[in-house]
PDB file with SEQRES, HELIX, SHEET and CRYST1 records, atoms N, CA, C and O in Angstrom:
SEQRES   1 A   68  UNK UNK UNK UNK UNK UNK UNK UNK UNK UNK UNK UNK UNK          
SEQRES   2 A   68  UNK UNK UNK UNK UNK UNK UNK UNK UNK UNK UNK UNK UNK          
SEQRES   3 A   68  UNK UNK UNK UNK UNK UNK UNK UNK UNK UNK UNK UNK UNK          
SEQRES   4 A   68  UNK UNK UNK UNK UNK UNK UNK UNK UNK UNK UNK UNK UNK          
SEQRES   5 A   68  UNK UNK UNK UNK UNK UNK UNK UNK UNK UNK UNK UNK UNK          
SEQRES   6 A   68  UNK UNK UNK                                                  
HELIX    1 AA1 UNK A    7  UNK A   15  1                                   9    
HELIX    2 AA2 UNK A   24  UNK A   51  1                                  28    
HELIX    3 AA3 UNK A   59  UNK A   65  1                                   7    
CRYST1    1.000    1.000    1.000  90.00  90.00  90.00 P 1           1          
ATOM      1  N   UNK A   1      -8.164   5.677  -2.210  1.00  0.00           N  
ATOM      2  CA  UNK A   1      -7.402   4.469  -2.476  1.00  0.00           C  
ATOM      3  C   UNK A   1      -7.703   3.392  -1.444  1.00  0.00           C  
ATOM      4  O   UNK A   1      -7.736   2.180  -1.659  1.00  0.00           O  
ATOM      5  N   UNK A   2      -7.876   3.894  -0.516  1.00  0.00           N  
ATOM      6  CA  UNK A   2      -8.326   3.002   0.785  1.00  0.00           C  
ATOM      7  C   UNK A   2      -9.445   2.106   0.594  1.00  0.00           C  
ATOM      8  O   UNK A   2      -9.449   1.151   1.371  1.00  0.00           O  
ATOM      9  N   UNK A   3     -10.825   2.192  -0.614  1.00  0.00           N  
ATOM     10  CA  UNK A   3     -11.401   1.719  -0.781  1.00  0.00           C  
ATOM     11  C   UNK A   3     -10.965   0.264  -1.604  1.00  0.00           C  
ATOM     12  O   UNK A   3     -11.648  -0.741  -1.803  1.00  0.00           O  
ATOM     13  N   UNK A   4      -9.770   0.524  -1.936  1.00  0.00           N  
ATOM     14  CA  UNK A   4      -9.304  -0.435  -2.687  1.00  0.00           C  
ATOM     15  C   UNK A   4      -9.208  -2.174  -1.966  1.00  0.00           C  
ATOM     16  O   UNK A   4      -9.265  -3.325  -2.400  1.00  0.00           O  
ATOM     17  N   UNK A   5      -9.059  -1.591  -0.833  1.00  0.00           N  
ATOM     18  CA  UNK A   5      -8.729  -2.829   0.296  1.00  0.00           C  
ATOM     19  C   UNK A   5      -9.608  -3.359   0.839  1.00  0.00           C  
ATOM     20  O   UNK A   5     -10.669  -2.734   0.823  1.00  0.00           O  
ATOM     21  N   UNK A   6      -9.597  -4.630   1.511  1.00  0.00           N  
ATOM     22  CA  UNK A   6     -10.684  -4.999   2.226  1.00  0.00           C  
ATOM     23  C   UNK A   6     -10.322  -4.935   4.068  1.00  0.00           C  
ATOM     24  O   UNK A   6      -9.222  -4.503   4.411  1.00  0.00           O  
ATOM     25  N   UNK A   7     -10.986  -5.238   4.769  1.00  0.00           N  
ATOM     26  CA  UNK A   7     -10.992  -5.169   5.709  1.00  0.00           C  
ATOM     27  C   UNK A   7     -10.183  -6.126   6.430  1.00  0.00           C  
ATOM     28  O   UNK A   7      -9.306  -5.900   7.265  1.00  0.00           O  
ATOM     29  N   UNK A   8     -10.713  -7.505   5.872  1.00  0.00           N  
ATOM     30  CA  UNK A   8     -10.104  -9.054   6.270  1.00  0.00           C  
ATOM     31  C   UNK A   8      -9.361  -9.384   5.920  1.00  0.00           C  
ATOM     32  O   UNK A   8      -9.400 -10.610   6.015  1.00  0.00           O  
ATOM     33  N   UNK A   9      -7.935  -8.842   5.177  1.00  0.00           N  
ATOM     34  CA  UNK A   9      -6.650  -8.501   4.858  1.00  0.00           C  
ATOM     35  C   UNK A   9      -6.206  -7.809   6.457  1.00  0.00           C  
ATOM     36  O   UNK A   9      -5.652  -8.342   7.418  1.00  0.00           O  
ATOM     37  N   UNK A  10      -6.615  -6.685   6.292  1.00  0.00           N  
ATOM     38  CA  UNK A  10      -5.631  -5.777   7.622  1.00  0.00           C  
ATOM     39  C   UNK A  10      -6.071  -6.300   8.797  1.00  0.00           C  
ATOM     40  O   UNK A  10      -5.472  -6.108   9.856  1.00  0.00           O  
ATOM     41  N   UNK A  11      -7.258  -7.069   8.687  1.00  0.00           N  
ATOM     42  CA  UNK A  11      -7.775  -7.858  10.282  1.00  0.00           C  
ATOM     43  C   UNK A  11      -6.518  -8.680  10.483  1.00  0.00           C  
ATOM     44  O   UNK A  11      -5.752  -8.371  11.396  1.00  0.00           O  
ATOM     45  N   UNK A  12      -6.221  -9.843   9.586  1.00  0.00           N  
ATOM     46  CA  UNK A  12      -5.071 -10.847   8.972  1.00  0.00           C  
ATOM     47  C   UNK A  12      -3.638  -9.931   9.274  1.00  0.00           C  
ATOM     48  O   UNK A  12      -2.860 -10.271  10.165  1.00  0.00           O  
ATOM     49  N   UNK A  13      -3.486  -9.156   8.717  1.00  0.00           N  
ATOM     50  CA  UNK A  13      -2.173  -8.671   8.860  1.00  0.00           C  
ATOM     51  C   UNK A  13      -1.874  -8.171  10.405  1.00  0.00           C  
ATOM     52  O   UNK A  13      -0.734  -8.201  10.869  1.00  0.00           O  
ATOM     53  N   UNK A  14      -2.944  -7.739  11.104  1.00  0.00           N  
ATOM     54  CA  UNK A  14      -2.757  -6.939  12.528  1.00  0.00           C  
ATOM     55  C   UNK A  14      -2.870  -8.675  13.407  1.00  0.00           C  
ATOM     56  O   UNK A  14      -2.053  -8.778  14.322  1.00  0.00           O  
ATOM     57  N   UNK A  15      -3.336  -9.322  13.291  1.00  0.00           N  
ATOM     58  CA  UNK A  15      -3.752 -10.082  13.874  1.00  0.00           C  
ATOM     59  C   UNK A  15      -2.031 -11.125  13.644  1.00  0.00           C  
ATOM     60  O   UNK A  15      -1.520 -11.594  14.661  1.00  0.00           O  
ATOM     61  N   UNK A  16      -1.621 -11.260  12.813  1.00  0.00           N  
ATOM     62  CA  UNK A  16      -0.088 -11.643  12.509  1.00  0.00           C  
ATOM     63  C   UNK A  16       0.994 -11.825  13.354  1.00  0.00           C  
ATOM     64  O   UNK A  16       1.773 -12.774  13.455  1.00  0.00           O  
ATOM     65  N   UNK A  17       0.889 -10.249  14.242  1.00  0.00           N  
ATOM     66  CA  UNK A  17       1.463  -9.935  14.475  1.00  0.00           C  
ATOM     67  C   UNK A  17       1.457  -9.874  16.107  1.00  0.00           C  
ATOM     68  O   UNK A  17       2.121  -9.110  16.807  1.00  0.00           O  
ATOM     69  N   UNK A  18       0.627 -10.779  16.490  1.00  0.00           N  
ATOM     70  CA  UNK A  18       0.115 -10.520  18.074  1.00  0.00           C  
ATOM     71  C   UNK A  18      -1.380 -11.500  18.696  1.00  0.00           C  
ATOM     72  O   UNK A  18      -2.501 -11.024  18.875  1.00  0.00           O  
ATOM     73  N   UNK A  19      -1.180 -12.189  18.808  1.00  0.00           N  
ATOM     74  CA  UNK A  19      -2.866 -13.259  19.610  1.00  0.00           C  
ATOM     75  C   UNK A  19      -3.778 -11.963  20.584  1.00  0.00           C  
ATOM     76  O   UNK A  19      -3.866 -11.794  21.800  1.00  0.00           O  
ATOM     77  N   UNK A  20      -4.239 -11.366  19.660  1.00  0.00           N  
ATOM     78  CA  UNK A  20      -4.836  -9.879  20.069  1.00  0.00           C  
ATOM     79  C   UNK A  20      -6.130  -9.768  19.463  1.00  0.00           C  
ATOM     80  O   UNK A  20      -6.130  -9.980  18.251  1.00  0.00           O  
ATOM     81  N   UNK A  21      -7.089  -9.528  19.922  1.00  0.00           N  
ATOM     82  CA  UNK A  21      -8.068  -9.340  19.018  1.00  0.00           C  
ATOM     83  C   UNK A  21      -8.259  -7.779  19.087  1.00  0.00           C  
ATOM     84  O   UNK A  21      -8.230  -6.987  20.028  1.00  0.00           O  
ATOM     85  N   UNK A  22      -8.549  -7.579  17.196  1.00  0.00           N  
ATOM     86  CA  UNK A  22      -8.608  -6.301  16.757  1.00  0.00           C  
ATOM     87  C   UNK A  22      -9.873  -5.896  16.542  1.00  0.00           C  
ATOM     88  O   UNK A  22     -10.796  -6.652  16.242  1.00  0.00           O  
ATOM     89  N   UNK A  23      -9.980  -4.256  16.742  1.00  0.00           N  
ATOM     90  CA  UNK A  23     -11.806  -3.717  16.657  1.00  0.00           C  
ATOM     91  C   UNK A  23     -11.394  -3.714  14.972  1.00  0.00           C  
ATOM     92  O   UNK A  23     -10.361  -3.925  14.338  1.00  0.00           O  
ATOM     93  N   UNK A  24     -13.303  -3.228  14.516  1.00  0.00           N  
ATOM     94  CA  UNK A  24     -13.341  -2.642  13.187  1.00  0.00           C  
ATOM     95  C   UNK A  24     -12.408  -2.146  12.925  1.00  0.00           C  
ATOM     96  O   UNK A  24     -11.451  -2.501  12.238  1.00  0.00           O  
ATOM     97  N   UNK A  25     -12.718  -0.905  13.695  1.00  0.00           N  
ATOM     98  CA  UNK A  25     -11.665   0.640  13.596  1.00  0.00           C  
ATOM     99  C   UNK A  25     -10.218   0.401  13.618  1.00  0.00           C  
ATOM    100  O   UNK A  25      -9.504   1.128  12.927  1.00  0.00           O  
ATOM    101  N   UNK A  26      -9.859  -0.249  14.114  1.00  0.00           N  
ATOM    102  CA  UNK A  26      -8.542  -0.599  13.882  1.00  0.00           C  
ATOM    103  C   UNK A  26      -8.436  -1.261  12.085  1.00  0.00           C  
ATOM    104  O   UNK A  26      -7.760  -0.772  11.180  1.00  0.00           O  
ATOM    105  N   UNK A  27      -9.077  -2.131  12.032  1.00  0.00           N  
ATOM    106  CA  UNK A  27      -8.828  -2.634  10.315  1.00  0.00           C  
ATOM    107  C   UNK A  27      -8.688  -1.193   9.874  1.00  0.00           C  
ATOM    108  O   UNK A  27      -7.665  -0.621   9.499  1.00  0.00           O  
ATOM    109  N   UNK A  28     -10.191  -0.616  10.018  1.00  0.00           N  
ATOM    110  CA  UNK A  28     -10.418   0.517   8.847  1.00  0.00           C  
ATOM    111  C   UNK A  28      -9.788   1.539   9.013  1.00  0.00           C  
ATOM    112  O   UNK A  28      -9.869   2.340   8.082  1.00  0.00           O  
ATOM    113  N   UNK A  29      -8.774   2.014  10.422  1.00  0.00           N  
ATOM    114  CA  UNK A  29      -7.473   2.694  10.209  1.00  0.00           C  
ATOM    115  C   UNK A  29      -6.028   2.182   9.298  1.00  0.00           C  
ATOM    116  O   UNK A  29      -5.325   2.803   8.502  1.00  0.00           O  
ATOM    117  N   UNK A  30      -5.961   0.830   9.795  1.00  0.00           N  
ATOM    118  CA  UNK A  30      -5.058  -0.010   8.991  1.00  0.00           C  
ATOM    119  C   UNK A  30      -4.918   0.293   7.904  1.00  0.00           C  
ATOM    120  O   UNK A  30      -3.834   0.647   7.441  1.00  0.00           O  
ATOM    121  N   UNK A  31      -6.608   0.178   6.885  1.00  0.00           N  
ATOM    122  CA  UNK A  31      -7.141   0.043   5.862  1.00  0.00           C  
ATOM    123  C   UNK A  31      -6.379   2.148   5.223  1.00  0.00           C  
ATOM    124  O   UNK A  31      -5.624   2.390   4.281  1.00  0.00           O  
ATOM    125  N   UNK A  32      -6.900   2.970   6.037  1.00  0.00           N  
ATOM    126  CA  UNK A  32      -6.316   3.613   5.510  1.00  0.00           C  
ATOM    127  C   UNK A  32      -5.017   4.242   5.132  1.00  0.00           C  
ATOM    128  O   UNK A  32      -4.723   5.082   4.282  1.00  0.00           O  
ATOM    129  N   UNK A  33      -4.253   3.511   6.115  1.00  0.00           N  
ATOM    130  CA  UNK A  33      -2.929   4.030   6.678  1.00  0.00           C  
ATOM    131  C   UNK A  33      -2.139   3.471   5.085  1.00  0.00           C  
ATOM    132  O   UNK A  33      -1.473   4.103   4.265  1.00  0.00           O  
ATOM    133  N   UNK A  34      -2.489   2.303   5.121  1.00  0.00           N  
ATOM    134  CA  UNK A  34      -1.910   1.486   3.384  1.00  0.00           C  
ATOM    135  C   UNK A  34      -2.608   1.711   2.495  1.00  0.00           C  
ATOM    136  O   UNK A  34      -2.367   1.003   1.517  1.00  0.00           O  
ATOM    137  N   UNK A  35      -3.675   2.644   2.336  1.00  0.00           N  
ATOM    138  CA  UNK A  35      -4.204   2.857   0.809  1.00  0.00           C  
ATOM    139  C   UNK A  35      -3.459   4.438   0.595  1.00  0.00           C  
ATOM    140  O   UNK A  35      -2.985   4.773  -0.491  1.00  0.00           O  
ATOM    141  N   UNK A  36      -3.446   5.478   2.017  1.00  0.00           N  
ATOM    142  CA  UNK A  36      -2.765   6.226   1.677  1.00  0.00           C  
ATOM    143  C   UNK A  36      -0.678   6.101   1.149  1.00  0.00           C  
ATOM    144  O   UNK A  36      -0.060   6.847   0.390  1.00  0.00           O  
ATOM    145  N   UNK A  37      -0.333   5.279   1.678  1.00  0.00           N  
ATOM    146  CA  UNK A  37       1.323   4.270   1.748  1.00  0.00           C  
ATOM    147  C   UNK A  37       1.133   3.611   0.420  1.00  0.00           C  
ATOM    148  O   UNK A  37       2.136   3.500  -0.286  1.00  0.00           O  
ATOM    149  N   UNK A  38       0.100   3.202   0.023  1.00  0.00           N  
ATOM    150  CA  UNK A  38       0.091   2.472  -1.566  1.00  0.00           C  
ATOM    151  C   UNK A  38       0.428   3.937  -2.433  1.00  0.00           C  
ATOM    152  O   UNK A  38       1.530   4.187  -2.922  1.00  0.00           O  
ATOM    153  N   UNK A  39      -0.745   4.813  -2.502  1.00  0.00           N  
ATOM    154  CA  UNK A  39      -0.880   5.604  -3.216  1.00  0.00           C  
ATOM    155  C   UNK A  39      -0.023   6.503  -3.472  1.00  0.00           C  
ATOM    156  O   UNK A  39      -0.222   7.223  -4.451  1.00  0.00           O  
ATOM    157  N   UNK A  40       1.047   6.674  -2.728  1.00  0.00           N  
ATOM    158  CA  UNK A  40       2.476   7.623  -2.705  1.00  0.00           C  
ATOM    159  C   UNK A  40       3.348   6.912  -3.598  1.00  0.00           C  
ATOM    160  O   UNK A  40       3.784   7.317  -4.676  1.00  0.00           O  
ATOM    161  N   UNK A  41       3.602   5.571  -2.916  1.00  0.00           N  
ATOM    162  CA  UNK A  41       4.198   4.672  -3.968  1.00  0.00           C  
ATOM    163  C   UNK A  41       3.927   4.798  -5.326  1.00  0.00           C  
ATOM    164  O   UNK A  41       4.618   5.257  -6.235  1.00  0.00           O  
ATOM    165  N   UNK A  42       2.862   4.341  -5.320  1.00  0.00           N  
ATOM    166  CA  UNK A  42       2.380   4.161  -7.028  1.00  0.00           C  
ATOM    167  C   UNK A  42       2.718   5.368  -8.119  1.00  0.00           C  
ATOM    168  O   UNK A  42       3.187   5.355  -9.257  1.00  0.00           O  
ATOM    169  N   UNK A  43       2.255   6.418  -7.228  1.00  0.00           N  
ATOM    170  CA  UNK A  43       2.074   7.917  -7.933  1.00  0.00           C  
ATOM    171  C   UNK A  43       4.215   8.236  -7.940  1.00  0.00           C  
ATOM    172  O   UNK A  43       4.831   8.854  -8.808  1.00  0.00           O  
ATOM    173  N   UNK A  44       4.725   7.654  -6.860  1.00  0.00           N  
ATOM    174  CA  UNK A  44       6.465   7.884  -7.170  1.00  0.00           C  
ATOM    175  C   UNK A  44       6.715   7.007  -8.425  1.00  0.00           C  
ATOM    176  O   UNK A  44       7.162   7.575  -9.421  1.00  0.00           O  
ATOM    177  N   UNK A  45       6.493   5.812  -8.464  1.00  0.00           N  
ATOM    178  CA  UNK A  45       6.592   4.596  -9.284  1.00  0.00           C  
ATOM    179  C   UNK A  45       6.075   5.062 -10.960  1.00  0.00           C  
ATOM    180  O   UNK A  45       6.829   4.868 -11.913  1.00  0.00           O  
ATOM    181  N   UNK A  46       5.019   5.544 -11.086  1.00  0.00           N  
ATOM    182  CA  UNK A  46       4.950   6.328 -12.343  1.00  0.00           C  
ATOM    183  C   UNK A  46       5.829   7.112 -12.809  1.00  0.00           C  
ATOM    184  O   UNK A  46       6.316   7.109 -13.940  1.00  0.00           O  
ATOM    185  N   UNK A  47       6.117   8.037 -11.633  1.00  0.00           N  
ATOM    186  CA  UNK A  47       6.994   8.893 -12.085  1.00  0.00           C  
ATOM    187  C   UNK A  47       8.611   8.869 -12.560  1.00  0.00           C  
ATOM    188  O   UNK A  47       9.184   9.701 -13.263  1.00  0.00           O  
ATOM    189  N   UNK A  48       9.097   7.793 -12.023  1.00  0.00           N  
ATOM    190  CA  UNK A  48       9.904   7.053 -12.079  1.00  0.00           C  
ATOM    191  C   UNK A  48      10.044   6.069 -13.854  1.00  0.00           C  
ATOM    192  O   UNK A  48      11.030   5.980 -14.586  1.00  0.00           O  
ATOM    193  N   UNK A  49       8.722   5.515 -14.029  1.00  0.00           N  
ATOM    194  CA  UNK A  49       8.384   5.174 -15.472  1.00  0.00           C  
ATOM    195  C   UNK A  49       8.579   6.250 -16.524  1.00  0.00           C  
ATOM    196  O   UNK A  49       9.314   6.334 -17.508  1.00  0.00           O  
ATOM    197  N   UNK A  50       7.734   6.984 -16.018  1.00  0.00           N  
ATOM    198  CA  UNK A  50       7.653   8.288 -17.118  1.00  0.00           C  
ATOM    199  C   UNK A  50       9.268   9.052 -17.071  1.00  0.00           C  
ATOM    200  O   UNK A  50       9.834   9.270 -18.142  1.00  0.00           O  
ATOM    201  N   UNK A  51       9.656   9.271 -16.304  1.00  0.00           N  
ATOM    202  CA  UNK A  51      11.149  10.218 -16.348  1.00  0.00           C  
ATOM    203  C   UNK A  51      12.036   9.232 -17.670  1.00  0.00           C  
ATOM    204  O   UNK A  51      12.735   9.807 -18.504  1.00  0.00           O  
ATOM    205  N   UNK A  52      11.826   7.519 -17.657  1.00  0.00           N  
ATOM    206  CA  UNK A  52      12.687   6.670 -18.365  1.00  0.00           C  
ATOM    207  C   UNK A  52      12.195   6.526 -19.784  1.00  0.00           C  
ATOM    208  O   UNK A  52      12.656   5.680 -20.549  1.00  0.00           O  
ATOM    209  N   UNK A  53      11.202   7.416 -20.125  1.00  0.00           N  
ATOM    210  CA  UNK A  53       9.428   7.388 -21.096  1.00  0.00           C  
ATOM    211  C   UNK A  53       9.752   5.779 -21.418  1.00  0.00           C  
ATOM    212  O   UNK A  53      10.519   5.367 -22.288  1.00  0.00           O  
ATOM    213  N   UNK A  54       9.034   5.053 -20.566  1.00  0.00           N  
ATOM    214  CA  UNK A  54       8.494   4.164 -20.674  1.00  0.00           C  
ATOM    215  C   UNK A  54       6.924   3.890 -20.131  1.00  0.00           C  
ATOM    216  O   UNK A  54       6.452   4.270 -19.060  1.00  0.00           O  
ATOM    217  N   UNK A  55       6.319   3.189 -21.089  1.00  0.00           N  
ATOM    218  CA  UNK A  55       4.796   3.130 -20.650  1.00  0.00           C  
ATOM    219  C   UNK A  55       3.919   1.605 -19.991  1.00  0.00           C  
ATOM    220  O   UNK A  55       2.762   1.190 -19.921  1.00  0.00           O  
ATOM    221  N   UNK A  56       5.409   1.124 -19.570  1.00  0.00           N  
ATOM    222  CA  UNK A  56       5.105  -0.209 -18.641  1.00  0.00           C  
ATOM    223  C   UNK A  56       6.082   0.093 -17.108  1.00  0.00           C  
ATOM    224  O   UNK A  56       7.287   0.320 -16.998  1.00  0.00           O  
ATOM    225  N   UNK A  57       5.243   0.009 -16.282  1.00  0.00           N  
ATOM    226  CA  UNK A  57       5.520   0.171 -14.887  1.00  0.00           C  
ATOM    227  C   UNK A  57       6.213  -1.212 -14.579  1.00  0.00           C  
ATOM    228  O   UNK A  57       5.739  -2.318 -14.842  1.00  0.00           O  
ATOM    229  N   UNK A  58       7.489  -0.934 -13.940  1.00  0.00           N  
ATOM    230  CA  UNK A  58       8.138  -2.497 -13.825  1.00  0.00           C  
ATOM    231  C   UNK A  58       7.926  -2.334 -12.215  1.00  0.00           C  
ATOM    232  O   UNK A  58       7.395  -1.525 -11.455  1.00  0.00           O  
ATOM    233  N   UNK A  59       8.760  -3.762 -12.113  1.00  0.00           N  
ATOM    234  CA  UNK A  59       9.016  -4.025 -10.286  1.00  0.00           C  
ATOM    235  C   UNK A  59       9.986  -2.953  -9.783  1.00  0.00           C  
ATOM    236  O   UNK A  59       9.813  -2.234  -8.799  1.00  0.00           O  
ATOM    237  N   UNK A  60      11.180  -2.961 -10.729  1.00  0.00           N  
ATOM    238  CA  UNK A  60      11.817  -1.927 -10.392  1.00  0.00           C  
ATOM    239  C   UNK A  60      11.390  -0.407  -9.852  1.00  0.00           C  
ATOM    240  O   UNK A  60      11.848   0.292  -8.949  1.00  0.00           O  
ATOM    241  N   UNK A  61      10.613  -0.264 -10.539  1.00  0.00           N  
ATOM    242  CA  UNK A  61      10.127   1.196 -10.517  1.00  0.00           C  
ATOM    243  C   UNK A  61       9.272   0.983  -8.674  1.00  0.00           C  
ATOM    244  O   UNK A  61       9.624   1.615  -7.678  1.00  0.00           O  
ATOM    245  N   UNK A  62       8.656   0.410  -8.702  1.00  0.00           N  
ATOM    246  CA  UNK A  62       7.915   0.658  -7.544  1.00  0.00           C  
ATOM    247  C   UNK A  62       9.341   0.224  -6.193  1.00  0.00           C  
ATOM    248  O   UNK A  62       9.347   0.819  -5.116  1.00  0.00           O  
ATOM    249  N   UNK A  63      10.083  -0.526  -6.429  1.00  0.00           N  
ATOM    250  CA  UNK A  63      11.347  -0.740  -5.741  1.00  0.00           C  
ATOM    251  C   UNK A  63      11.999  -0.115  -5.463  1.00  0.00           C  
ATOM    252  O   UNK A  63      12.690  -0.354  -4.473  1.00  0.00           O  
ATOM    253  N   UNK A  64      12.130   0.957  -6.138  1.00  0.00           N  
ATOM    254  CA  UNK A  64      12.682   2.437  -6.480  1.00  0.00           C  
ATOM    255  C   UNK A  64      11.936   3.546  -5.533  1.00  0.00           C  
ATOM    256  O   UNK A  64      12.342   4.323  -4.669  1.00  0.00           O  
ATOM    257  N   UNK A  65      10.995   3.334  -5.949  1.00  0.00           N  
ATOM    258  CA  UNK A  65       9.544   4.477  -5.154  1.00  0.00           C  
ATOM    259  C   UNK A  65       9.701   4.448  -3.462  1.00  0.00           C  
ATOM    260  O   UNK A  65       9.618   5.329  -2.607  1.00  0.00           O  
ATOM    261  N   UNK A  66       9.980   2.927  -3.412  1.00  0.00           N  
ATOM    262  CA  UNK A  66       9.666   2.991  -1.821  1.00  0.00           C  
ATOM    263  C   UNK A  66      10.693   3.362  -1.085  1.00  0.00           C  
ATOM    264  O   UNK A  66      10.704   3.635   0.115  1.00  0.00           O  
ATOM    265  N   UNK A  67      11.823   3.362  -2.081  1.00  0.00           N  
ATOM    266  CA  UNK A  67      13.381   3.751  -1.613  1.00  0.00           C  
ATOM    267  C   UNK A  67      13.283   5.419  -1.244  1.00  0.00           C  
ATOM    268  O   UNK A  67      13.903   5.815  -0.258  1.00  0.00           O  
ATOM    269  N   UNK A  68      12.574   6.281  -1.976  1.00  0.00           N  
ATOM    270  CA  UNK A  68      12.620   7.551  -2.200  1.00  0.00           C  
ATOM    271  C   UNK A  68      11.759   7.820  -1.057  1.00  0.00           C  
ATOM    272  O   UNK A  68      11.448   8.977  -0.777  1.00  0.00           O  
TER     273      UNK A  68                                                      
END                                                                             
């Protein structure tokens, strides 16, 4: 899932947060830390769809996911 992301997002997001300059490795930990944190979500958020058998994923549902 991590591939999903780019690098110059989590450079942006770490960089946000501090006048710091960040290595690669730091993005591409970043990078994985939220593709694995996406992918829990998403996979709760389905499940959450499917328990209601519905076959459209709302906001709710992922709102829900991150609660759990």
């Amino acid at each position: 899932m991590a591939e999903e992301f780019t690098l110059a997002p989590m450079r942006r997001l770490l960089k946000k947060y501090g006048d710091i300059k960040v290595s690669e490795e730091a993005c591409e930990e970043m990078r994985l830390v939220v593709g694995e944190y996406a992918a829990e979500i998403a996979k709760k958020a389905i499940s959450i769809a499917k328990e209601e058998n519905r076959k459209t994923l709302l906001a709710r549902d992922v709102r829900e996911a991150q609660r759990r």
